[in-house]
C-alpha positions as CSV (number, residue, x, y, z in Angstrom):
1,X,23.5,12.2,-6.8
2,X,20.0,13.4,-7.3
3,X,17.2,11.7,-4.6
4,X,15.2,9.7,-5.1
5,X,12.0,12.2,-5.0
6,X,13.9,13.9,-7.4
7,X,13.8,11.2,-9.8
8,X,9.8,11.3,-9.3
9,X,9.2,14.8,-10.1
10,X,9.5,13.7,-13.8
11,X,9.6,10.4,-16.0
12,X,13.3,9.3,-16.0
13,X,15.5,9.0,-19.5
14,X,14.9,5.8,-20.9
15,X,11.3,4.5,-19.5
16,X,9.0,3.4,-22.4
17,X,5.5,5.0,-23.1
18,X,2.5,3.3,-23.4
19,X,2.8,2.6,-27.3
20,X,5.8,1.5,-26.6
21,X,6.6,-2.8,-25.9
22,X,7.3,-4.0,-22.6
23,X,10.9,-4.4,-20.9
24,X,12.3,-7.4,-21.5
25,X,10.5,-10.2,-18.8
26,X,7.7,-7.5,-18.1
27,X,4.3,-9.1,-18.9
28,X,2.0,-6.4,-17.5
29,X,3.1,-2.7,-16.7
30,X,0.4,-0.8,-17.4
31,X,-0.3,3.4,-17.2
32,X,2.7,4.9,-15.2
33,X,3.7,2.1,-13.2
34,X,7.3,2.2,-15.2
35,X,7.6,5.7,-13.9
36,X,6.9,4.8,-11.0
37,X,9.2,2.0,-10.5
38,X,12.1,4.1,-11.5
39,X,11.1,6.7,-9.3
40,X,10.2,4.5,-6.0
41,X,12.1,5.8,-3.1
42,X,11.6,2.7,-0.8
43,X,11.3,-1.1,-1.6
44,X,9.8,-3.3,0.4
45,X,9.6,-7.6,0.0
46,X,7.8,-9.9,0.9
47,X,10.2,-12.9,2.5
48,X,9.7,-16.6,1.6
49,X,9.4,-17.3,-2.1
50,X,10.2,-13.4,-2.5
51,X,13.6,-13.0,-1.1
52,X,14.3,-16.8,-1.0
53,X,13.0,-20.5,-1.1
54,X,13.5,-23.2,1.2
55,X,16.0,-25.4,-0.5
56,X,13.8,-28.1,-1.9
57,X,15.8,-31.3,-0.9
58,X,15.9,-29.6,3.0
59,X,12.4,-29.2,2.4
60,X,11.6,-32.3,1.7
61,X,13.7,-33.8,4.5
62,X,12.1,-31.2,7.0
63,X,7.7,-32.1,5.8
64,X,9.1,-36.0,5.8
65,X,10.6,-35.5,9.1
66,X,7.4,-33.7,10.7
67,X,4.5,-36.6,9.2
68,X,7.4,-38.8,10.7
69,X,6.6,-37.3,14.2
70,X,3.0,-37.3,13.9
71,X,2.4,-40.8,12.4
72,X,1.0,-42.0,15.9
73,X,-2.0,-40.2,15.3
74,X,-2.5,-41.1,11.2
75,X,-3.5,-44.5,9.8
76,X,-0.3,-46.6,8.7
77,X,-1.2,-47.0,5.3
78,X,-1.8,-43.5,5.1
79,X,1.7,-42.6,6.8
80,X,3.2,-45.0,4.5
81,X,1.4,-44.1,1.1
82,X,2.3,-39.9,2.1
83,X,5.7,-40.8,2.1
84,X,6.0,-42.8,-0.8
85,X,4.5,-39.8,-3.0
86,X,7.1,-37.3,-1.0
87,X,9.9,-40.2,-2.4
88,X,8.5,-40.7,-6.0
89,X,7.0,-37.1,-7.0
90,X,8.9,-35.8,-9.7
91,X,7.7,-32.6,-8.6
92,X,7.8,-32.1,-4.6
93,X,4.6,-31.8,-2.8
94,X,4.2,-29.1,-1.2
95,X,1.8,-30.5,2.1
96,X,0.5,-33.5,3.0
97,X,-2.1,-31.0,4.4
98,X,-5.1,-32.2,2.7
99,X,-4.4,-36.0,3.5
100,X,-4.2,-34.7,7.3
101,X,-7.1,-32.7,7.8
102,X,-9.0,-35.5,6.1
103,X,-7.7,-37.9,9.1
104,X,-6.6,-34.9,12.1
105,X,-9.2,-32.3,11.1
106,X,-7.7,-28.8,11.4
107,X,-6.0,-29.4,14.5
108,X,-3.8,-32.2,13.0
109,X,-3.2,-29.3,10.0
110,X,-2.1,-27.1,12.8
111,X,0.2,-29.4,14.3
112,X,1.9,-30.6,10.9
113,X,3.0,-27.4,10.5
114,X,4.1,-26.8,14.2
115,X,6.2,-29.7,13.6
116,X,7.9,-28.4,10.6
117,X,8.3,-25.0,12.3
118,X,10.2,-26.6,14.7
119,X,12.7,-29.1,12.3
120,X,13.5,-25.7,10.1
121,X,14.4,-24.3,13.4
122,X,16.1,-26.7,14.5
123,X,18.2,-27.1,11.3
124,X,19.6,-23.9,11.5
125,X,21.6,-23.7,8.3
126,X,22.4,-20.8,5.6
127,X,22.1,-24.3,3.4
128,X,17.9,-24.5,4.2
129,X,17.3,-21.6,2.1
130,X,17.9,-20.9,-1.6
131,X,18.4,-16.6,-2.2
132,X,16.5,-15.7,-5.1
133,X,19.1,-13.1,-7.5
134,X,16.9,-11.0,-8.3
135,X,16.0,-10.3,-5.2
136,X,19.2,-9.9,-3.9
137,X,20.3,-7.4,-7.4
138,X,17.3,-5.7,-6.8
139,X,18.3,-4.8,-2.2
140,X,21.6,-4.0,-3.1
141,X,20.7,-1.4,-5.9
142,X,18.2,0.2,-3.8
143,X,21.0,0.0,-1.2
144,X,23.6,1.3,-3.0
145,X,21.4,4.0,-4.7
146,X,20.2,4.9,-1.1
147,X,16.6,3.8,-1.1
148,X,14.6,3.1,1.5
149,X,14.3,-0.8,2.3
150,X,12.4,-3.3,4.2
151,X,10.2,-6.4,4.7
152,X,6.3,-6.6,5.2
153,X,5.9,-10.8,5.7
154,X,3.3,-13.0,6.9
155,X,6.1,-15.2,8.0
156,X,7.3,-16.1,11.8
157,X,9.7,-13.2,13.6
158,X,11.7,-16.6,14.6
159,X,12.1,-17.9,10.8
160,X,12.2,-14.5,9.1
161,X,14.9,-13.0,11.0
162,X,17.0,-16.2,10.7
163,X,17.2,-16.1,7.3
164,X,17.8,-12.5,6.9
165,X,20.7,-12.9,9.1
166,X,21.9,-15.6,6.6
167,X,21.0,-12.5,3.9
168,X,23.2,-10.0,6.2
169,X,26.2,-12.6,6.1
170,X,25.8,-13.0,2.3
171,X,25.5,-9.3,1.1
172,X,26.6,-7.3,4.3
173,X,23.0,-5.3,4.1
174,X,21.1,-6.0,7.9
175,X,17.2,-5.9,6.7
176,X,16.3,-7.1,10.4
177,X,15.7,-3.7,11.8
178,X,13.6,-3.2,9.2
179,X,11.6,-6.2,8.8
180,X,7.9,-6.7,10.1
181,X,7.0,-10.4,10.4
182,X,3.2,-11.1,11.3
183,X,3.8,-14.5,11.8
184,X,2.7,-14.9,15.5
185,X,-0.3,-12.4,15.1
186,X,-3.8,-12.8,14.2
187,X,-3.5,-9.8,11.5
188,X,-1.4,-10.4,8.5
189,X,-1.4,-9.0,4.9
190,X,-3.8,-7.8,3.1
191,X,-4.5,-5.9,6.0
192,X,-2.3,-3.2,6.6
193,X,-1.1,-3.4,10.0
194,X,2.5,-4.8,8.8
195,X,2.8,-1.8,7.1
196,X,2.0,0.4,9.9
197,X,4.5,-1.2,12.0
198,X,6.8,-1.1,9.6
199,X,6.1,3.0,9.3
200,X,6.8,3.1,13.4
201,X,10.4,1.3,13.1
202,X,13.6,3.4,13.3
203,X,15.3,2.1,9.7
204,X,11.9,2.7,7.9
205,X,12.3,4.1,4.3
206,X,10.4,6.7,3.1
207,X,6.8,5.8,2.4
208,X,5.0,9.6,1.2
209,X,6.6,9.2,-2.0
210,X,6.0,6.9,-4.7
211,X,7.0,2.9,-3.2
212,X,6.8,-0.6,-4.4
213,X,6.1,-3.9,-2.5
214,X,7.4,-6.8,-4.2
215,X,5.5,-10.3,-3.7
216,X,4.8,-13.7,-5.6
217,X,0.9,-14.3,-4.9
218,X,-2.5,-11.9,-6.0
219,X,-2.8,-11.1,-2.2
220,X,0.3,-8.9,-2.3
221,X,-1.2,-6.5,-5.2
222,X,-4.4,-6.6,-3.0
223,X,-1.7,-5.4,-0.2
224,X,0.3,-2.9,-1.9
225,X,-3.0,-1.5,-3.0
226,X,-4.0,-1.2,0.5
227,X,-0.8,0.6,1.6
228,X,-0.7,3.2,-1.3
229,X,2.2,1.1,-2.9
230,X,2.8,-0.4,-6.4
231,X,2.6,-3.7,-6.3
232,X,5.3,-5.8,-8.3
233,X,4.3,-9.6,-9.0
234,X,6.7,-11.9,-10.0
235,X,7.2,-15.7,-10.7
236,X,4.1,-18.2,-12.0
237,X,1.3,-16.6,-10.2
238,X,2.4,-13.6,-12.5
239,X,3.0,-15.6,-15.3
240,X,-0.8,-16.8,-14.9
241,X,-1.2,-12.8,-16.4
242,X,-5.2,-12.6,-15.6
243,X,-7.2,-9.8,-15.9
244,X,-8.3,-7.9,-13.4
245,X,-8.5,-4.9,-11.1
246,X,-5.1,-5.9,-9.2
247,X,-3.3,-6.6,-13.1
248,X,-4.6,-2.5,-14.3
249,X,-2.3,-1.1,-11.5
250,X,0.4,-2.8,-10.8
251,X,3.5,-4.7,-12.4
252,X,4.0,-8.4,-13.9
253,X,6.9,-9.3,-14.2
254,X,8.5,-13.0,-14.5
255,X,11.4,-13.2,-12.7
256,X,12.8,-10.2,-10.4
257,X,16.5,-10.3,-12.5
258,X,14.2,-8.6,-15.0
259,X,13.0,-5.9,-13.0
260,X,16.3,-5.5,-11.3
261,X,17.9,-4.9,-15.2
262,X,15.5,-2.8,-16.3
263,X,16.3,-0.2,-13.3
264,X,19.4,-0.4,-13.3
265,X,19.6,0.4,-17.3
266,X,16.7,3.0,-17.1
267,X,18.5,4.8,-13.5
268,X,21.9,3.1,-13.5
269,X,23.7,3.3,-9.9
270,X,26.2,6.6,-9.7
271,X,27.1,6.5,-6.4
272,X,27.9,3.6,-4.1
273,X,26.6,4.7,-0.4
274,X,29.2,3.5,2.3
């Protein structure tokens, strides 16, 4: 099976040109960034809303739980109006956040989340956390095709490692030792110095070749532009589709099953690696 650098020297059978319309589910993929897809040698993710979700009913049970706790310190009405609009919302909220800091200040902020850190902890269950397919199609074609992997996240070591244990069980690929979680430091993305880490770790994937990171906010293209990598968006803030520097680079796609199809039809798998 030819490598992947190989695979970069020149455009691979199939990608589209420029004149050409976009991949089914592509909204933006301007200059070479097919090419460069098809030809990345190493994929890296970010982790939550990337990879997976929190299950949205745990959710909910977990940001109840935690105003729950902190309700000595917040008005009563205030406790009790919060939790009414986490009952009635047709769509979940995702924070009382604002409702604290206008009672708590930041601190209070600061705490709320503490609090829910420690619930999702505590309720250490592969059933917290919803895996997102295309994620998971896309980790085990670039595992199967012998790609470099990892994850880059702004998320705790604690959390992030929990769940991709939970990811391990489920498709048998271990992401840990090659997984950088900023969490608990005072430098997270854009900044580069998850990637460097990442770079110093034994299971690292090649990175002097062409490589993607893969993220669901703006501030992930502003990353992967950073690090030398081309950036992949996906889900509503791609669906958004703005203009912009960030959008004349990189890729916008709406959900990561479509990326994942339009690699494996443009460079189908030939080869399973053990």
């Amino acid at each position: 099976m030819a490598s992947p650098a190989e695979h970069a020297s020149s455009p691979a059978e199939g990608i589209i040109t420029s004149s050409d319309p976009l991949p089914a589910g592509f909204l933006s993929a301007p200059h070479d960034t097919l090419a460069r897809f098809v030809s990345a040698e190493t994929f890296l993710f970010d982790s939550d809303d990337t990879i997976y979700c929190y299950n949205p009913h745990f959710e909910h049970a977990v940001k109840r739980a935690a105003l729950v706790e902190l309700s000595d310190g917040i008005p009563k009405d205030v406790v009790r109006d919060t939790l009414h609009a986490f009952d009635t919302a047709e769509v979940l909220p995702m924070s009382p956040k604002a409702t604290i800091r206008e009672h708590l200040g930041e601190t209070g902020v600061a705490a709320y989340y503490l609090a829910c850190a420690s619930l999702f902890e505590s309720m250490n269950t592969p059933d917290s956390v919803i895996f997102d397919e295309g994620a998971l199609s896309l980790i085990e074609y670039a595992h199967a095709d012998g790609r470099g992997l990892g994850v880059i996240s702004n998320n705790s070591a604690i959390n992030g490692e929990r769940i991709l244990r939970y990811l391990r069980d489920k498709t048998g690929i271990d992401l840990i030792g090659r997984a950088v979680f900023m969490g608990e430091t005072e430098v997270k993305k854009p900044h580069t110095e998850g990637f460097r880490r990442y770079t110093q770790l034994d299971g690292a994937g090649p990175t002097n070749g062409p490589f993607v990171y893969i993220g669901d906010i703006f501030e992930d293209l502003e990353f992967a532009t950073n690090i030398g990598a081309l950036g992949i968006l996906h889900g509503a803030e791609a669906r958004k589709n703005p203009s912009g520097d960030s959008t004349e680079t990189h890729i916008l796609v709406s959900d990561l099953m479509s990326a994942h199809a339009y690699l494996a039809d443009t460079h189908p798998v030939t080869q399973s690696q053990p």
